[in-house]
C-alpha positions as CSV (number, residue, x, y, z in Angstrom):
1,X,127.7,101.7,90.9
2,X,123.9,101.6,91.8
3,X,124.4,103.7,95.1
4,X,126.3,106.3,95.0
5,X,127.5,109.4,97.3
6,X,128.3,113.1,95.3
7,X,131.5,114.5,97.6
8,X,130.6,117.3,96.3
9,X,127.5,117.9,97.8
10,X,127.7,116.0,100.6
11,X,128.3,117.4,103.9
12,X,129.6,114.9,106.4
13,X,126.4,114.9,108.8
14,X,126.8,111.0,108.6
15,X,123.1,110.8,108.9
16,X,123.0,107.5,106.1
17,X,126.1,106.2,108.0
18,X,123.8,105.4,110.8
19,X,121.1,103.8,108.7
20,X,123.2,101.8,106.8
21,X,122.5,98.3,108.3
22,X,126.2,97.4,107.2
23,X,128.3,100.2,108.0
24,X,129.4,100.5,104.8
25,X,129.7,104.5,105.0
26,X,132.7,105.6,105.8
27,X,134.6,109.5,105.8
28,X,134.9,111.9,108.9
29,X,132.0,114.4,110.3
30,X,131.9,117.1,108.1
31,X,134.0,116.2,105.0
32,X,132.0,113.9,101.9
33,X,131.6,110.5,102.6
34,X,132.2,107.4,100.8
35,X,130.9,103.9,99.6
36,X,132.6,100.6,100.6
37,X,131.3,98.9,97.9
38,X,132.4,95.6,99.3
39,X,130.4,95.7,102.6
40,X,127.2,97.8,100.7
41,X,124.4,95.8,99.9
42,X,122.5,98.6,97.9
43,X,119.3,99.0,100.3
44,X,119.3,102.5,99.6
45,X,118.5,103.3,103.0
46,X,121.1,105.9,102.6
47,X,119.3,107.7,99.5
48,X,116.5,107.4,101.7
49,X,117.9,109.6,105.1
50,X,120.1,112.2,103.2
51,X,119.4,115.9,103.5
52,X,122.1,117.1,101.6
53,X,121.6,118.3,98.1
54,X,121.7,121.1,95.9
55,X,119.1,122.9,94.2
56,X,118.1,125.6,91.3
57,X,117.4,128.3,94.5
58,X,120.1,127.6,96.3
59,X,122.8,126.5,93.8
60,X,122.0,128.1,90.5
61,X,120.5,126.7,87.4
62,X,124.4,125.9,85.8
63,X,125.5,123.4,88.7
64,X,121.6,121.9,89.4
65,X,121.9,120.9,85.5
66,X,125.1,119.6,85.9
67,X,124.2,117.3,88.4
68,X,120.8,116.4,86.7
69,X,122.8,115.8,83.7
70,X,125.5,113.7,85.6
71,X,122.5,111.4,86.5
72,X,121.0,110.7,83.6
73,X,117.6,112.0,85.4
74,X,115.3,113.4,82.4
75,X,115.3,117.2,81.9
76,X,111.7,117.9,82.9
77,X,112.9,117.0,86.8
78,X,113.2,120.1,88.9
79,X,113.5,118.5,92.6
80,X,116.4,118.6,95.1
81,X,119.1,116.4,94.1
82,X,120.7,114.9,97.0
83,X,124.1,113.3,97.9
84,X,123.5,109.8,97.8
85,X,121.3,108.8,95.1
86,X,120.6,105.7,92.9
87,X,121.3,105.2,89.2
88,X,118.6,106.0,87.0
89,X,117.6,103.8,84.0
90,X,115.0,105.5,82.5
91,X,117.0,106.2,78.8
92,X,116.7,102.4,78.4
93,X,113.1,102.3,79.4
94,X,112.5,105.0,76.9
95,X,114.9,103.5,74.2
96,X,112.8,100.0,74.4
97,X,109.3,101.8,74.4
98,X,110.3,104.0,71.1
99,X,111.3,101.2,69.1
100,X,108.8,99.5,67.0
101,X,110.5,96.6,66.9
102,X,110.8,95.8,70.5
103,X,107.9,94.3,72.6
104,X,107.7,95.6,76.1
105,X,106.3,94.3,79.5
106,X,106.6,95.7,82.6
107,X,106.2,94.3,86.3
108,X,104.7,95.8,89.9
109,X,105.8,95.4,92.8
110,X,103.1,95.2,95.7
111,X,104.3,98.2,97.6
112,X,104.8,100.5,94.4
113,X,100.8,100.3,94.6
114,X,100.8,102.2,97.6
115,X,103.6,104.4,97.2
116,X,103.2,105.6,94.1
117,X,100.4,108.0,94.4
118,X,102.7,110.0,97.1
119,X,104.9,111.6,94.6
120,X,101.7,113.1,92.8
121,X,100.2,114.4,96.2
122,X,98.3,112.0,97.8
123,X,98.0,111.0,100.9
124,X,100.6,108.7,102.8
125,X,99.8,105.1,101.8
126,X,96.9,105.6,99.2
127,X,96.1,102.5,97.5
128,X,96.8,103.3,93.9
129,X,96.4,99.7,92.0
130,X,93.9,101.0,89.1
131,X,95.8,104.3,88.3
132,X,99.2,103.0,88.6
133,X,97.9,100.1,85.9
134,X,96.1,103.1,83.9
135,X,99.5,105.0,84.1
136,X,101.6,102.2,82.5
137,X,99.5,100.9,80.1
138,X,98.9,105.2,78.7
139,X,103.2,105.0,79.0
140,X,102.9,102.7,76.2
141,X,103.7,99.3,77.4
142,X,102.5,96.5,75.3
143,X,102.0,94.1,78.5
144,X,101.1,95.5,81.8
145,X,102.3,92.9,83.8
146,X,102.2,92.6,87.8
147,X,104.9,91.0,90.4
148,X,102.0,90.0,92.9
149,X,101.4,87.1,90.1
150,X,105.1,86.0,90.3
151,X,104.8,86.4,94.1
152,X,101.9,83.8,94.3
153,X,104.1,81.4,92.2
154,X,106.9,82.1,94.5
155,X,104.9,80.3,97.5
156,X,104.0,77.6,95.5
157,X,107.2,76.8,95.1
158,X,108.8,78.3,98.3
159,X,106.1,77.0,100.1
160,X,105.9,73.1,98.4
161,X,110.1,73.4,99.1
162,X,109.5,74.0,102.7
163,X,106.8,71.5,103.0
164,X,109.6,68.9,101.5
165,X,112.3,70.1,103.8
166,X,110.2,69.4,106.9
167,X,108.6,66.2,105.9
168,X,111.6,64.5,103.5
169,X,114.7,66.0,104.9
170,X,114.8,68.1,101.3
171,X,117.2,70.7,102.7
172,X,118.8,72.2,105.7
173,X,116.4,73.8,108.3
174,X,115.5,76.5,108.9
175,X,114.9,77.6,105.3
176,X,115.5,81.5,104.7
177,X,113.2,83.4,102.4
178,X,115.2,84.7,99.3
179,X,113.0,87.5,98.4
180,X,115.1,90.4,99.1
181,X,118.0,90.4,97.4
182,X,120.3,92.8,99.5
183,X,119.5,90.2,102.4
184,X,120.6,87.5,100.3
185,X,123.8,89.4,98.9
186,X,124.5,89.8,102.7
187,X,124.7,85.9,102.9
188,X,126.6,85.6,100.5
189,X,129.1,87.7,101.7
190,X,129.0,87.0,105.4
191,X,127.4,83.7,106.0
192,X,128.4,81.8,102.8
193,X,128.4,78.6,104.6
194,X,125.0,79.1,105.2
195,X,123.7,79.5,101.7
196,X,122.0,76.0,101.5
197,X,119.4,77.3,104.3
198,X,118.7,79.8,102.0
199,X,115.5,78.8,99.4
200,X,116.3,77.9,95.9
201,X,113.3,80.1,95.0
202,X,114.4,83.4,93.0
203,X,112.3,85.8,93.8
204,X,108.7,87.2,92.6
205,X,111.0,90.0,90.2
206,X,112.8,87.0,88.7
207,X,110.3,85.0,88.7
208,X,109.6,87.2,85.7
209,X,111.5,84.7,83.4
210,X,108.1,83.4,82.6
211,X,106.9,86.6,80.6
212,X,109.7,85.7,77.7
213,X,108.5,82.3,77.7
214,X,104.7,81.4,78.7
215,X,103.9,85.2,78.3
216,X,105.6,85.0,74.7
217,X,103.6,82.0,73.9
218,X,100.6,83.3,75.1
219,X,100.7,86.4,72.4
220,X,103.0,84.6,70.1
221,X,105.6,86.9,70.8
222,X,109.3,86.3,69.5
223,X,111.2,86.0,73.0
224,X,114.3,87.5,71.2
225,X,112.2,90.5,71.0
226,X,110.7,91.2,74.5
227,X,112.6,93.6,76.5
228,X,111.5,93.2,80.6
229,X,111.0,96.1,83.1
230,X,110.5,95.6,86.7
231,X,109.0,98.6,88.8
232,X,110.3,98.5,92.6
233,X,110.5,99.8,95.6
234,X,114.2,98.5,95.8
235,X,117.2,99.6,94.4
236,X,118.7,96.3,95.1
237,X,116.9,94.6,92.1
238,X,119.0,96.1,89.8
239,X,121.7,94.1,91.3
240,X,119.4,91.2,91.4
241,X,118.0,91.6,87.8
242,X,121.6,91.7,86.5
243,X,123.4,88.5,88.0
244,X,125.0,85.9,85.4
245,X,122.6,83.4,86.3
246,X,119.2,85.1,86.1
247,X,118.9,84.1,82.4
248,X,116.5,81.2,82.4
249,X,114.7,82.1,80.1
250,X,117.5,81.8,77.7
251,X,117.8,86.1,77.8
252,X,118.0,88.3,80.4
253,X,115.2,87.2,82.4
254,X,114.7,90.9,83.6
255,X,116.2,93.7,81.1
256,X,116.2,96.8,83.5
257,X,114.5,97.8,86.8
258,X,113.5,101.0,88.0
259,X,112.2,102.4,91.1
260,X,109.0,103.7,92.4
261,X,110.2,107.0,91.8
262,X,111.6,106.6,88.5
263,X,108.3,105.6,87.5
264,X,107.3,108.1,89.1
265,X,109.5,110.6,87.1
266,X,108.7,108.8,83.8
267,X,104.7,109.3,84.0
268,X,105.8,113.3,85.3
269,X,108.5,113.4,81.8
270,X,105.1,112.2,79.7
271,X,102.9,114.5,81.0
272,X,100.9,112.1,82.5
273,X,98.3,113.4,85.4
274,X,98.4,110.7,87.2
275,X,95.3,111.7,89.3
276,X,92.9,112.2,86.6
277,X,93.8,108.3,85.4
278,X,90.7,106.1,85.8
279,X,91.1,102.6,87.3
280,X,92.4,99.9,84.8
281,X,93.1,96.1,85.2
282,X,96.7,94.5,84.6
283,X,96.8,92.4,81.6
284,X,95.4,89.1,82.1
285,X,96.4,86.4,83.5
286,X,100.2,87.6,84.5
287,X,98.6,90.3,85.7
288,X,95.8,88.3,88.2
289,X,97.1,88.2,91.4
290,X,95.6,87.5,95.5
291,X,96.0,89.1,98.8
292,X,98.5,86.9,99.6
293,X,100.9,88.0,96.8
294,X,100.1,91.6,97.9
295,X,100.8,91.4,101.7
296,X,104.7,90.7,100.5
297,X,105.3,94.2,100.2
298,X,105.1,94.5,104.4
299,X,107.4,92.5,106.9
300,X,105.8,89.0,107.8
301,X,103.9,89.3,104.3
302,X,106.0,86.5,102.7
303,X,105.5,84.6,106.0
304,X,101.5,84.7,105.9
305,X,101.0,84.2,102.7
306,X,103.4,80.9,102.4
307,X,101.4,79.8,105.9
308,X,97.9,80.9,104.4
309,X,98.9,78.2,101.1
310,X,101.2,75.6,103.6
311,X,98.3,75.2,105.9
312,X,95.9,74.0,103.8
313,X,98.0,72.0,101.2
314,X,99.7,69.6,104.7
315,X,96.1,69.4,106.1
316,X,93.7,69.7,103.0
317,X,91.2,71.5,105.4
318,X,90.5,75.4,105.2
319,X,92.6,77.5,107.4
320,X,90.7,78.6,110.5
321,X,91.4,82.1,110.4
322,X,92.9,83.8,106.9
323,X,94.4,86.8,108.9
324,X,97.8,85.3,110.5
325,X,98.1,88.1,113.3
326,X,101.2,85.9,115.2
327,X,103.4,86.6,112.6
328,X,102.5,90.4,111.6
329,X,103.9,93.4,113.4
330,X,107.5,95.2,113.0
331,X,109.5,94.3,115.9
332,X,113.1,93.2,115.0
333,X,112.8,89.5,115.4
334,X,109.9,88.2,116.4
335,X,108.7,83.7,116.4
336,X,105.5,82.3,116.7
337,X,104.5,78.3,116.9
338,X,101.5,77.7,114.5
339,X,99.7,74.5,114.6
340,X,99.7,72.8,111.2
341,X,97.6,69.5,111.7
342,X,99.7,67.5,113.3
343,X,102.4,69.3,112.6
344,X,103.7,72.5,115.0
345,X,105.6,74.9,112.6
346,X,108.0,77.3,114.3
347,X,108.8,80.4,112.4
348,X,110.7,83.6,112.8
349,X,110.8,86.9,111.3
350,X,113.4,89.2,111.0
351,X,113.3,93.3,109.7
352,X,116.1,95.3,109.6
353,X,119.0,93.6,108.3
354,X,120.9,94.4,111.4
355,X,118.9,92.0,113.4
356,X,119.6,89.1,111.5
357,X,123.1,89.1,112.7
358,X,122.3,87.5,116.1
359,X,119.7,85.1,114.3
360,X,122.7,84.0,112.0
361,X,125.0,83.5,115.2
362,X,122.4,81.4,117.1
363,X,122.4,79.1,113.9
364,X,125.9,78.7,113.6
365,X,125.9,77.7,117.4
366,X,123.2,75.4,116.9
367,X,120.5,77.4,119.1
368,X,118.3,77.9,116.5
369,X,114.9,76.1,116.9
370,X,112.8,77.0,114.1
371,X,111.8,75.9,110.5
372,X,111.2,78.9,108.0
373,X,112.6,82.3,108.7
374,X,111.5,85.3,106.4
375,X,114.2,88.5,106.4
376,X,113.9,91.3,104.7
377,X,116.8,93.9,104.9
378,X,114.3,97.7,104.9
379,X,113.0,99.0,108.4
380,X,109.0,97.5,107.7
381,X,109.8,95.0,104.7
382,X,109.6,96.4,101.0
383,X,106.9,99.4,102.0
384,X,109.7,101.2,103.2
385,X,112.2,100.5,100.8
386,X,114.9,102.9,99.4
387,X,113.4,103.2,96.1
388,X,110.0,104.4,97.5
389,X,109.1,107.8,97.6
390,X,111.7,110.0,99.6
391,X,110.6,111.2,102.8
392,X,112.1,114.5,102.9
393,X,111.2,114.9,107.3
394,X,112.4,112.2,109.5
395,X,108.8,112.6,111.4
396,X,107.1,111.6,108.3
397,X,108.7,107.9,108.3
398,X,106.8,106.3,111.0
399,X,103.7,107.7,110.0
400,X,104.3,106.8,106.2
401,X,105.8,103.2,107.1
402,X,102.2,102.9,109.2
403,X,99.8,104.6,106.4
404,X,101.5,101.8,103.6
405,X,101.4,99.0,105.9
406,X,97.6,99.3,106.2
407,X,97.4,100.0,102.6
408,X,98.6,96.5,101.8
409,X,96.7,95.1,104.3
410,X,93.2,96.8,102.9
411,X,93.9,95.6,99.3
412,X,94.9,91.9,100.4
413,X,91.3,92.2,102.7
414,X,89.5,93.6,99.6
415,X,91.0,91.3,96.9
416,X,88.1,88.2,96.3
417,X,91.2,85.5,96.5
418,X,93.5,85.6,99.4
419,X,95.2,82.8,98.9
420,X,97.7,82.2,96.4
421,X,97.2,78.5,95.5
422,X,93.3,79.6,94.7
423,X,94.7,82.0,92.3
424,X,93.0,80.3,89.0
425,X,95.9,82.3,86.6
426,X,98.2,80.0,88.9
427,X,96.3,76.9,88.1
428,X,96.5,77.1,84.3
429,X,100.2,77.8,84.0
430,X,100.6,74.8,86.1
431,X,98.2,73.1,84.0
432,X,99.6,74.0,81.1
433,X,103.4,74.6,81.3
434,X,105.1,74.4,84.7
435,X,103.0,70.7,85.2
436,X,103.9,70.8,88.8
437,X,105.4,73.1,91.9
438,X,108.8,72.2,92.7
439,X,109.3,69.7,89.3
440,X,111.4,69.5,86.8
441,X,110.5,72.8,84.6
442,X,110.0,75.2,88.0
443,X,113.7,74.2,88.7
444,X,114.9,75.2,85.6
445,X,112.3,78.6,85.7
446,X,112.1,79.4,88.6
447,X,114.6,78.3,91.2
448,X,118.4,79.6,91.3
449,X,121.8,78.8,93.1
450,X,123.9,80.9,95.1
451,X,127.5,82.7,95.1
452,X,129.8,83.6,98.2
453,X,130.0,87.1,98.1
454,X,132.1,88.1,95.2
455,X,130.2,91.6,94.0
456,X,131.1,91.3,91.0
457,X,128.4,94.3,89.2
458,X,130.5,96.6,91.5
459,X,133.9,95.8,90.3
């Protein structure tokens, strides 16, 4: 299982029970609570709220080992362990990096950037782009790769999809993002008669597939040899990285992902000090990347970023103001009408996978009026995902889901390209492998089908 509950240490305060958007928790007040693994859609909200845990202080050495060991966490980790926790996948990450025989790349999310630097004292929300590319590349991978590249070739494609549903009847409208994939597993589950309004697009982590193919070509690097790790702040994507289908690149597109505090636990295990790093670049050009791929680590990021490309490739003019303020903020669901030459584009977006429930009712019924809806399942969109750095006070939340919101904001207004079709690493793998957005080689890269519900990593 990729969430998981310890009865042994939980107490029954039901605390992740009310967080869990799909009231998958279940077990009385005061006795150890369980997973329905057929409702959960592995948020890791859950891992995120719970307080319960046992320690060295308050446990003893013996039973804090136990547990550590029962986790596969590495030895050098002294925290709390708490009740509901994720799986931990950092012995494969270590087995690919000590073999000389294996090639290894690894991935970035855009919130890891400003999450990261938490676990190592900084401030909520620091900006941590250089050091967090110094800390992986000083880990030992051969290719520091980033996922705000894959997330600018996301809305090439999502965004030339969209453009064809509206103007050729390509597709059912509205079209649903597919980024997140516990959103999408929802779908699937719930709503599987509306999986054709979902985008074909996988997402910026699967869109990975191209490191094992143009990034092997690039280097001149055996494909059978790569071994892919994606750094998140989602413990979904191991889900995601692990579906039958995501092997497009004729392997595992994706071998393993971790989450920002893994990573976080790997560069502590290597003695790293993270704060004494000085700045490094990804590697080039999978690692070049705009604001635009950045802002989709916030809620309404995916939304701007597809409108910031969408605007100008229907009107060929320069949009009139980069900044798209209608669709930012964090309410539940919130639309906005934005002119698009001739064209008035209703959109809507949805945090908090609760939410989307009424949005998915309205469209059954018919009252939907709008043309591209982004969801993504966390409170503010991937910043506060339930891989990030744990929160150990519940007033720390708002002020951390604020503080890593901005962050990603100031790095997409301090980045030199904001917009992902200027992205010139974007250009040339067009130009030389994908030929065009949407055509015949993207479909078989890039773009992916959908299941009804059947979970079957859990079974």
């Amino acid at each position: 299982m990729i969430i998981n509950i310890d009865k042994e240490i939980c107490t029954g305060c039901r605390e992740c029970a009310e967080v869990c958007p799909v009231s998958a928790i279940e077990g009385e007040p005061g006795k150890g609570q369980e997973i329905n693994y057929d409702k959960c859609v592995m948020c890791g909200q859950c891992v995120q709220k719970c307080k319960s845990y046992v320690s060295i202080v308050d446990h003893g050495v013996k039973a804090y080992e136990r547990k550590r060991q029962e986790r596969n966490l590495p030895a050098s980790i002294k925290e709390p362990l708490f009740a509901a926790y994720n799986n931990c996948n950092l012995d494969k990450v270590k087995a690919a990096l000590a073999d000389p025989d294996v090639i290894t790349m690894v991935q970035c999310a855009p919130a890891v950037r400003v999450g990261i630097a938490e676990d190592f004292g900084a401030e909520l929300g620091t900006v941590a782009a250089g050091k967090l590319a110094a800390a992986l590349h000083k880990i030992g991978f051969d290719r520091v790769y980033d996922t705000n590249f894959t997330a600018d070739l996301t809305i090439m494609e999502e965004g030339t999809e969209l453009i064809k549903r509206i103007t050729e009847g390509a597709g059912k409208l509205p079209m649903f993002t597919s980024c997140c994939p516990a959103w999408v597993t929802f779908l699937e589950r719930n709503y599987p008669d509306q999986k054709d309004h979902l985008s074909t697009c996988k997402s910026p982590q699967q869109m990975g597939a191209i490191f094992k193919t143009y990034g092997a070509k690039l280097d001149n690097y055996d494909p059978a040899k790569i071994f892919t790790v994606s750094v998140m702040p989602c413990t979904c994507k191991e889900f995601e990285c692990n579906r039958e289908e995501m092997n497009s690149s004729g392997y595992q597109d994706i071998d393993v992902a971790i989450t920002t505090r893994e990573l976080a636990y790997l560069i502590k295990d290597m003695d790293i000090d993270f704060n004494a790093l000085a700045d490094e670049d990804f590697d080039q050009p999978l690692g070049e990347y705009t604001g635009a791929g950045t802002i989709f680590g916030v809620t309404g990021g995916v939304m701007e970023a597809a409108i910031r490309t969408g605007y100008e490739l229907i009107t060929g003019k320069p949009i009139p103001d980069i900044d798209v303020s209608a669709v930012r903020g964090s309410n539940a669901f919130r639309t906005a009408t934005l002119k698009v030459g001739d064209l008035d584009l209703k959109v809507g977006i949805v945090t908090g996978l609760a939410n989307v429930i009424p949005v998915m009712e309205d469209l059954k019924a018919g009252k939907l009026d709008l043309h591209f809806i982004e969801v993504m399942t966390c409170p503010v969109g991937c910043v506060s995902g339930g891989g990030q750095p744990k929160l150990l006070l519940d007033s720390e939340k708002e002020a951390a889901y604020e503080s890593r919101t901005k962050g990603i904001y100031t790095h997409d207004a301090e980045l030199p390209i904001r917009k992902s079709h200027e992205n010139p690493a974007i250009t040339k793998i067009y130009e030389e492998y994908l030929l065009s957005p949407n055509g015949k080689e993207s479909h078989h890269m890039l773009h992916t089908h959908y299941g009804t519900g059947e979970n079957s990593f859990q079974k």
